[in-house]
C-alpha positions as CSV (number, residue, x, y, z in Angstrom):
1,X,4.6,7.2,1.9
2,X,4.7,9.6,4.4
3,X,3.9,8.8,8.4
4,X,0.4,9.7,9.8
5,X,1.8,8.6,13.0
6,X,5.0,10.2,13.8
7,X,3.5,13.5,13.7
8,X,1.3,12.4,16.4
9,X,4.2,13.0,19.2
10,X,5.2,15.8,17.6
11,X,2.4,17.7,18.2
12,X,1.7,16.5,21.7
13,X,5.4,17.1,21.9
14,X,4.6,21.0,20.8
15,X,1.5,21.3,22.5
16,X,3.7,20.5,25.5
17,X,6.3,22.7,24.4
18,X,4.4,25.8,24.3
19,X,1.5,25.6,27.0
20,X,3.1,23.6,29.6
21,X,6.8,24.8,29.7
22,X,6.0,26.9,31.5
23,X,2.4,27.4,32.0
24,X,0.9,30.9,31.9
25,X,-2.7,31.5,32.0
26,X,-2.6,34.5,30.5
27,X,-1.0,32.6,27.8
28,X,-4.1,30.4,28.0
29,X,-6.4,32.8,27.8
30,X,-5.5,34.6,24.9
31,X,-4.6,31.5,23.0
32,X,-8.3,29.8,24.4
33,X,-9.5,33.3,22.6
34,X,-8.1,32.7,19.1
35,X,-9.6,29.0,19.0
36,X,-13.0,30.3,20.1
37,X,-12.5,32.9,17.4
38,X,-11.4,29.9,15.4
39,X,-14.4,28.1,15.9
40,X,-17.7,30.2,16.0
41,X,-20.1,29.1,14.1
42,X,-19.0,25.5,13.9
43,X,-21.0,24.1,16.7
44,X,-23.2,24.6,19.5
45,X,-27.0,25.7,19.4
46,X,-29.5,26.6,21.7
47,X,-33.3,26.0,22.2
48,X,-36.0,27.5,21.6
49,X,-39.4,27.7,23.7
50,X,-42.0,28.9,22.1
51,X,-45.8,27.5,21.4
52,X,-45.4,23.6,19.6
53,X,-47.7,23.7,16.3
54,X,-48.2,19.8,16.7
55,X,-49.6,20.4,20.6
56,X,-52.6,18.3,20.6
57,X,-52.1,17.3,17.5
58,X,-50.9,13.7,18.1
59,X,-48.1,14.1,16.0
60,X,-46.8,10.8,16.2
61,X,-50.2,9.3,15.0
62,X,-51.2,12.4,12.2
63,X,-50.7,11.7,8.8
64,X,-47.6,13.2,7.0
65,X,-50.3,15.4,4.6
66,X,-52.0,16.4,8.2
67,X,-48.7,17.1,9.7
68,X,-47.1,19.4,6.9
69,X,-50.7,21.6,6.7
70,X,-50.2,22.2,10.4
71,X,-47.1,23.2,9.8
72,X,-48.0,25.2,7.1
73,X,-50.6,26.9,9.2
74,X,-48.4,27.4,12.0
75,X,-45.8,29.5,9.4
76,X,-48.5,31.3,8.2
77,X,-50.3,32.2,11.7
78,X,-46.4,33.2,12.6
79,X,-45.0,34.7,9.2
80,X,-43.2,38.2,10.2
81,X,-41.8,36.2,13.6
82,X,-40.9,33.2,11.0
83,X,-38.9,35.8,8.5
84,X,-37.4,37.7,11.3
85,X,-36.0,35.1,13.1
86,X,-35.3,33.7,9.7
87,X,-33.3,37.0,8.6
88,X,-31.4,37.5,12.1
89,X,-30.3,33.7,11.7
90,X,-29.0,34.4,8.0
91,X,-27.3,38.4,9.6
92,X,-26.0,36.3,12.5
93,X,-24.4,32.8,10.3
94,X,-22.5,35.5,8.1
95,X,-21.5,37.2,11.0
96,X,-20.3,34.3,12.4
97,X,-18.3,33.1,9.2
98,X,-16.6,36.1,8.9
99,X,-14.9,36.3,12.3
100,X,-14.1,32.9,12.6
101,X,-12.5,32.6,9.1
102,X,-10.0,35.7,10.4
103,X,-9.4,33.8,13.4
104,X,-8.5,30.8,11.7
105,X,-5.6,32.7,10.9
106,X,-5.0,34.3,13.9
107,X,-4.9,30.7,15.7
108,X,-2.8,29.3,13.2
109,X,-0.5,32.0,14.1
110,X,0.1,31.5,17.7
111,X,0.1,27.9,17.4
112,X,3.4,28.2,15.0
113,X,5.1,31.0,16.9
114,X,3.9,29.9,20.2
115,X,2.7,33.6,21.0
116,X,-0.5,34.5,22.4
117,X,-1.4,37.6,19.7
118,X,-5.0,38.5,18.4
119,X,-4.9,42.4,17.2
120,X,-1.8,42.3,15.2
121,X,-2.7,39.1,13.2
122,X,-6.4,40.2,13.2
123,X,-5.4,42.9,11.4
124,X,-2.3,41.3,9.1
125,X,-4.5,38.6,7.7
126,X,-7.7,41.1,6.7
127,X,-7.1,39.4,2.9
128,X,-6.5,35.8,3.6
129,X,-9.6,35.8,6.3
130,X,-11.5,37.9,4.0
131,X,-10.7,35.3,1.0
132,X,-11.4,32.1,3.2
133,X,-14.9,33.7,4.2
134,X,-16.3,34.2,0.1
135,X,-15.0,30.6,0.2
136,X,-17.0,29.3,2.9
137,X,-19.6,31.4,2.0
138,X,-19.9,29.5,-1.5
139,X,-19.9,25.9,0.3
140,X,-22.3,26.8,2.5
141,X,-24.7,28.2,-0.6
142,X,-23.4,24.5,-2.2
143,X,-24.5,23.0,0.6
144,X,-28.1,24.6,0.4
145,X,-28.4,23.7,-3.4
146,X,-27.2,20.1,-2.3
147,X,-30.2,20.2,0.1
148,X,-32.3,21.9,-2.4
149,X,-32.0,19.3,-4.8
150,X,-32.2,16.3,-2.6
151,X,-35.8,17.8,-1.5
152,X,-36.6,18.2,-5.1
153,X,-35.8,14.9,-6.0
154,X,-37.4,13.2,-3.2
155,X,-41.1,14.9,-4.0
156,X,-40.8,13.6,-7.1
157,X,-39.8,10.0,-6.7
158,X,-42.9,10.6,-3.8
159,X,-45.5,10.9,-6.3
160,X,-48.9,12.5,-5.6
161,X,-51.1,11.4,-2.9
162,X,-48.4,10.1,-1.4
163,X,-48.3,12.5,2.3
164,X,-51.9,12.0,2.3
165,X,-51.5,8.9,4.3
166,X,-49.8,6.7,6.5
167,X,-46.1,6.6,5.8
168,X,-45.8,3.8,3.1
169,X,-43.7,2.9,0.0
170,X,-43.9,6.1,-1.9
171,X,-42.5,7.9,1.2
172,X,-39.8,5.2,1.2
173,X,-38.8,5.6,-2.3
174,X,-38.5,9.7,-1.8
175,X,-36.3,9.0,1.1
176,X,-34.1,6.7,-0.5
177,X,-33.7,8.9,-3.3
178,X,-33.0,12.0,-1.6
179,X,-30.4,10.3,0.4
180,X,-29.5,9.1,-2.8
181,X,-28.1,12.8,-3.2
182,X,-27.8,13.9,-0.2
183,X,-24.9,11.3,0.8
184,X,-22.4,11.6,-2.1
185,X,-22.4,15.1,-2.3
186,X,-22.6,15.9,1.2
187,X,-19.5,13.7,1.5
188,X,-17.6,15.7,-0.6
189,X,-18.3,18.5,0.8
190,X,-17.5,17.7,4.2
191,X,-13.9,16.5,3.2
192,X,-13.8,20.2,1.1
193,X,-14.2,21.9,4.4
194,X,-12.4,19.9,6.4
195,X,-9.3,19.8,4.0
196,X,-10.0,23.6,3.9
197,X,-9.6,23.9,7.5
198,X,-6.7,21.5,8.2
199,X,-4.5,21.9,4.9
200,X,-5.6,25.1,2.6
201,X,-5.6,27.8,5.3
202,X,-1.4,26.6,6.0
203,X,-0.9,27.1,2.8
204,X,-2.7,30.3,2.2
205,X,-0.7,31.2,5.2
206,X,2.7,30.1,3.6
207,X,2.3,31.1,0.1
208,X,-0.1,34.0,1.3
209,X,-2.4,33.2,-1.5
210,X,-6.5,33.0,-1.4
211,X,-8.4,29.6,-1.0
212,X,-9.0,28.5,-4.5
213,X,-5.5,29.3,-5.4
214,X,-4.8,27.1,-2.1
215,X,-6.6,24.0,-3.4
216,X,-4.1,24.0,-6.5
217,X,-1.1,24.4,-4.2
218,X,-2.1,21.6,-1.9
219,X,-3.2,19.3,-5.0
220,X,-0.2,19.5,-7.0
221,X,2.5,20.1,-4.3
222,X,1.6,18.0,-1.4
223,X,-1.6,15.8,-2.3
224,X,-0.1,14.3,-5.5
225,X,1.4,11.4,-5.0
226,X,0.5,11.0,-0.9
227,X,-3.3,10.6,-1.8
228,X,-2.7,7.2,0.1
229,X,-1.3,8.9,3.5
230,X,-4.1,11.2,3.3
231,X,-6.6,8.8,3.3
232,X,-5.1,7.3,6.3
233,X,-4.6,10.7,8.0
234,X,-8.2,11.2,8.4
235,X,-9.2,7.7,9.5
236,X,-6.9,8.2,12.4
237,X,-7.7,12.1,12.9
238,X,-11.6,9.9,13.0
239,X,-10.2,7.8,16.1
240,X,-8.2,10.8,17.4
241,X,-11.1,12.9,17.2
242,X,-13.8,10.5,18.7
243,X,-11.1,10.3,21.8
244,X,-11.3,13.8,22.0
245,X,-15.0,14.2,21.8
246,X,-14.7,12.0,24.9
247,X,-12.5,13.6,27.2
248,X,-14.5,17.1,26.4
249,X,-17.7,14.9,27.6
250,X,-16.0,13.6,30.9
251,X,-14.4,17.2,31.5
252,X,-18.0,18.7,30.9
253,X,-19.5,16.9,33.3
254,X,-17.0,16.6,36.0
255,X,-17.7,20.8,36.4
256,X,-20.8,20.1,36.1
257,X,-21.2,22.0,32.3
258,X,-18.9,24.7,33.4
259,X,-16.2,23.7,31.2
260,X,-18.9,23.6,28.4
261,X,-19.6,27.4,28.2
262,X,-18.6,29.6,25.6
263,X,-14.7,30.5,25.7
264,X,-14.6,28.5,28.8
265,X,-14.4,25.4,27.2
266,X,-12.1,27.0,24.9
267,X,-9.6,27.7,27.5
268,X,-10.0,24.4,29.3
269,X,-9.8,21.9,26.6
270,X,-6.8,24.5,25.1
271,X,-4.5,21.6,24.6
272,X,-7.0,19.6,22.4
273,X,-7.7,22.6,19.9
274,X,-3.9,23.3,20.3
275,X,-3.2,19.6,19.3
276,X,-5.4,19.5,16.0
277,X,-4.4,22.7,14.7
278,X,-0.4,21.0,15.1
279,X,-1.4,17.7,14.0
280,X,-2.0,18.7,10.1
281,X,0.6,21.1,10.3
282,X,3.2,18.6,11.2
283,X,2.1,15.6,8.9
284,X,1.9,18.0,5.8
285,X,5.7,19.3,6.9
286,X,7.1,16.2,5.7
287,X,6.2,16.8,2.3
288,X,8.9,19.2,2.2
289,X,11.0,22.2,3.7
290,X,8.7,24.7,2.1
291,X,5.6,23.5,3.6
292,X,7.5,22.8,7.4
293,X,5.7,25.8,9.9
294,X,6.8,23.9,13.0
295,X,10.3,22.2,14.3
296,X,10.6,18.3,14.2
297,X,11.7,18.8,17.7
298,X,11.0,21.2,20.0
């Protein structure tokens, strides 16, 4: 069985290596760029202020039929700013996907060679970031079906009549059978992205191959027979990444959300994207010289 835990110093040992010895911030910056290339789309949000259809309404006390017609009116009252918005969201998610699935690549890059590029890589892995995109873009239309379904599912097992009242046993029964759905499958696709992101782009980078070629690579030459140290890789990646999640929350608010802005936070919390991108990349080169991308030692 191979070590989840040996890589660990390794790639503190590299993140070391490459941003500290010596530090350059214009190293940092252009690196920070990649991950936030890396990473749109994955996170973040924003709010928006505009006139609640429940004000008044009591929502808390309405009845789930009540609440759902106001709703309904609302959309209807609002239909071409509904679609718009709607349409822009869609232009904008693609969007999205499509850069950060070339700077996947572009990352991956200058955390093996330790270079702070973007152009030249941007440009070098058009077909791999182009491939990893149609592949993200059919999870994400999996994920909607998923969704779909679950919703489906859950006004049947509801029943008729039953949003006409207080919340009650038929309401209950939908829930429970869309999460029915909605967990299993949702679990598996989860652990399809994130095996996309921490396994299947190396290899697509290594063998220089598209995703769903990627997944056969990675099944039959690294997964088979380890199954059991990749389980245990992503309970500890968990723990690693709950850490993490903590020392981004302490950094945040010790500059009072300044190290939370866009490609700020990128450049500031550097060694923690840094880290995770080396982390997979060191456990999966013990399954072999033709799957090493960084030195044992630095």
């Amino acid at each position: 069985m191979i070590s989840v835990t040996d890589p660990i110093q390794r790639s503190i040992d590299w993140t070391k290596k490459v941003l500290f010895q010596p530090f350059d911030l214009g190293t940092w910056c252009v690196m920070g760029f990649a991950s936030f290339l890396a990473a749109l789309g994955s996170g973040g949000g924003g709010n928006f202020r505009g006139r609640n259809p429940f004000k008044g309404g009591h929502a808390a006390t309405m009845a789930p039929a009540e609440m759902f017609s106001t709703a309904r009116e609302w959309v209807l009252a609002h239909l071409v700013l509904v679609a718009a918005a709607a349409v822009a969201l869609f232009v904008i998610g693609i969007l999205l996907a499509w850069i950060s699935s070339r700077g996947q690549f572009v990352f991956l890059e200058s955390v093996v060679t330790g270079k702070a590029a973007i152009a030249e890589p941007w440009r070098r892995h058009r077909r791999a970031g182009n491939s990893l995109f149609l592949f993200r873009l059919g999870l994400g239309v999996a994920n909607l079906a998923v969704l779909a379904l679950a919703g489906w599912a859950g006004w049947k097992l509801a029943g008729p009549g039953a949003f006409d009242g207080p919340v009650g046993l038929e309401l209950f029964r939908a829930l429970l059978g869309a999460f029915a759905i909605l967990l299993p499958a949702g679990l598996v696709l989860f652990l399809i992205g994130l095996v996309l992101r921490d396994f299947v782009v190396p290899v697509m980078y290594i063998r220089g191959c598209g995703a769903a070629e990627g997944y056969g690579l990675l099944w039959r030459e690294v997964i088979r027979g380890n199954g059991g140290s990749f389980v245990l890789f992503y309970f500890l990646r968990l723990v690693l990444a709950l850490a993490a999640g903590i020392v981004v929350l302490l950094g945040s608010c010790l500059t009072c959300c300044v190290a939370a802005l866009p490609y700020v936070s990128s450049v500031v919390f550097l060694p923690i994207a840094f880290f995770f991108r080396s982390y997979p990349l060191h456990f999966m080169g013990q399954c072999g010289e033709a799957w090493r991308l960084l030195p044992d030692r630095p």
